[in-house]
C-alpha positions in Angstrom: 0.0 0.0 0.0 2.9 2.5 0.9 4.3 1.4 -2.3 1.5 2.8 -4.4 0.8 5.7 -2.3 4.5 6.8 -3.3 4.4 5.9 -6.3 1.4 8.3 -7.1 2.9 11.2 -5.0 5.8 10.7 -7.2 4.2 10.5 -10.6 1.9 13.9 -9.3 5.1 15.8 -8.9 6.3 15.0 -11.9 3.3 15.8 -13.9 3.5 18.8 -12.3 7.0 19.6 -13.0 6.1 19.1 -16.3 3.4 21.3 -16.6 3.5 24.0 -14.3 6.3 26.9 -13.1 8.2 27.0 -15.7 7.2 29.8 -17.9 5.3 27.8 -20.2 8.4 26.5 -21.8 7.4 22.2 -21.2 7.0 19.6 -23.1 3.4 20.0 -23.8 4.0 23.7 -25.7 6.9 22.1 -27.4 6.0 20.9 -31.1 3.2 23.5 -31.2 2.8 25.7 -35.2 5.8 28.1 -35.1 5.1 31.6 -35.5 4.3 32.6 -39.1 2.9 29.2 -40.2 -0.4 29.5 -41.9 -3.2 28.4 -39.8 -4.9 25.2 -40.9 -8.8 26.1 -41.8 -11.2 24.7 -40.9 -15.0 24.9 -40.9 -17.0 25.7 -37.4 -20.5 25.1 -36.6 -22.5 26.5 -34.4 -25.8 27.4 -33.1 -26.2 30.5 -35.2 -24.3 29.6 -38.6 -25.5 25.8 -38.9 -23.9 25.7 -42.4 -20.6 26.6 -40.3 -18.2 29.1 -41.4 -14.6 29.0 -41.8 -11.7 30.0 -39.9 -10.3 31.7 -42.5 -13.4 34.0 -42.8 -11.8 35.6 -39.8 -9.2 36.9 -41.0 -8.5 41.3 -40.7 -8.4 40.8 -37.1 -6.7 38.9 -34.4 -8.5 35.4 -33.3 -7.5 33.2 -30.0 -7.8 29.6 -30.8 -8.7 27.6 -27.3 -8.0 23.9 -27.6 -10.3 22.7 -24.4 -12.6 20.3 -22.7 -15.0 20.7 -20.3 -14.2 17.8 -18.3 -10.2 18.3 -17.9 -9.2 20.2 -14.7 -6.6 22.0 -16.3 -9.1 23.9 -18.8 -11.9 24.4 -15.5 -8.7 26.3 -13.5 -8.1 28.4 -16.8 -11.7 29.3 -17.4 -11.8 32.6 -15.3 -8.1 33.8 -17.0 -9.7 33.0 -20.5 -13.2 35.0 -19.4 -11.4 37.6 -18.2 -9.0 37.8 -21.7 -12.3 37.9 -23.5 -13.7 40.4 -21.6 -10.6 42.4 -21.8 -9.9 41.6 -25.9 -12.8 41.3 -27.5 -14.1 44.4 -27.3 -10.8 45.4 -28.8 -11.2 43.5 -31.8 -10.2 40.1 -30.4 -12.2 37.3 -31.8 -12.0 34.1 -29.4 -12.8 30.6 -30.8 -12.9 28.0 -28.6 -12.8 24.4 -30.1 -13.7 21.6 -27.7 -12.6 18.1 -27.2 -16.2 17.3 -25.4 -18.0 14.0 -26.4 -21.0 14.9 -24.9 -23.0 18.0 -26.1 -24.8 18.4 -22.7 -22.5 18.6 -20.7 -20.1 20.8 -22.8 -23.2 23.3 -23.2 -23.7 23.4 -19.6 -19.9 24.2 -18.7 -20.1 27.1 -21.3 -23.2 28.6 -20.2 -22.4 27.9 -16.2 -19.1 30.0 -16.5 -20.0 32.7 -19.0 -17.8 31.8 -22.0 -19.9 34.1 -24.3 -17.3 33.3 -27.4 -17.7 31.6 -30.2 -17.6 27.6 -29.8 -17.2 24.3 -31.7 -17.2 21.0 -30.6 -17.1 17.4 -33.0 -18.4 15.6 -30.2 -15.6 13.3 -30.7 -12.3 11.8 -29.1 -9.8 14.1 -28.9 -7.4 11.6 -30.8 -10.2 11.3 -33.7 -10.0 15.2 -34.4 -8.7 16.5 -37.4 -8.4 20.0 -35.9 -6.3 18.7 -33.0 -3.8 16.7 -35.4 -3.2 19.9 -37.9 -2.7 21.9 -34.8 -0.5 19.4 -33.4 -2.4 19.6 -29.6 -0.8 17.5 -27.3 -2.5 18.9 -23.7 -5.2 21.3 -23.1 -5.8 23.8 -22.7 -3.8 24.8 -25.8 -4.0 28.4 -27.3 -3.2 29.7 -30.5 -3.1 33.8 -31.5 -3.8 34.1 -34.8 -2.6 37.4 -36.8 -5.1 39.3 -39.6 -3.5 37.7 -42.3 -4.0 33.9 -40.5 -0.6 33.4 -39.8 0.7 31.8 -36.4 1.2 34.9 -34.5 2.0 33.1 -30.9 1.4 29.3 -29.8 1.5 28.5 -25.6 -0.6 26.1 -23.1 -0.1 29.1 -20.1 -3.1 31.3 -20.3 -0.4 34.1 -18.8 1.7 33.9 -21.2 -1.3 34.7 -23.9 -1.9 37.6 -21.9 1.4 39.1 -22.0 1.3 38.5 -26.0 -1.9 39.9 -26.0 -1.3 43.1 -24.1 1.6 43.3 -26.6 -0.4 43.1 -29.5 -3.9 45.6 -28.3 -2.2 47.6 -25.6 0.8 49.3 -27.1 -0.4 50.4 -30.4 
């Protein structure tokens, strides 16, 4: 029993190493669309354009890709930094997209609605490894965020919220 127990403490801390306190520079941001890579279109569906729309329909102004799921616990502790970017962005010009990894539409619904996420939103309703999107964007955790530039160009790939903050203040405050 002491042998498990320590053997999950151990495998926590290193999970967190891995993900947390270093400045956003870890193994799950590495591999991500380098900066000035066009960004792979795709079409998104929603409740208000049922024939979807493209990505690429976007372009003439900056859009924040969030790779997310309602049901992983990193993406629930990021919620509030990514509502309070929106709130701070889009009236700015910022157009957020998030695109889910949810399999079940209730539940994805729900966690949208419960916390406010008033952006635009996709979802396959499909494994995360069976998505398209996630392989051309080459997600390997979530949250995952990409800042796309007016002419749909990687303009800034990261898995730390605060480090999409500092880019984004970048970009709409010092113009």
């Amino acid at each position: 029993m002491k042998v498990r127990f320590f053997a999950f403490i151990a495998f926590v801390a290193c999970l967190s190493a891995c993900t947390f306190g270093d400045g956003g520079e870890n193994y799950y941001g590495k591999g991500l669309l380098e900066k000035g890579t066009m960004a792979p279109d795709f079409v998104i569906y929603t409740d208000d354009k049922p024939d979807g729309f493209t990505l690429s329909s976007l372009r003439g102004g900056y859009v924040l890709l969030e790779f997310w799921a309602s049901w992983c616990s990193d993406c629930q502790a990021a919620t509030p930094e990514l509502v309070s970017l929106y709130n701070e962005y889009a009236p700015k010009g910022l157009t957020v997209v998030g695109v889910s990894f949810d399999e079940d539409a209730d539940d994805w619904r729900a966690y949208i609605s419960e916390h406010g996420m008033d952006w635009i939103h996709y979802c396959e309703l499909k494994p995360w490894s069976e998505s398209t999107i996630s392989a051309a964007y080459n997600v390997k955790w979530i949250p995952t965020l990409y800042l796309i530039d007016p002419d749909g160009k990687v303009d800034f790939a990261t898995v730390t919220v605060s480090e999409m903050d500092k880019v984004l203040s970048e970009r709409f405050n010092h113009k």
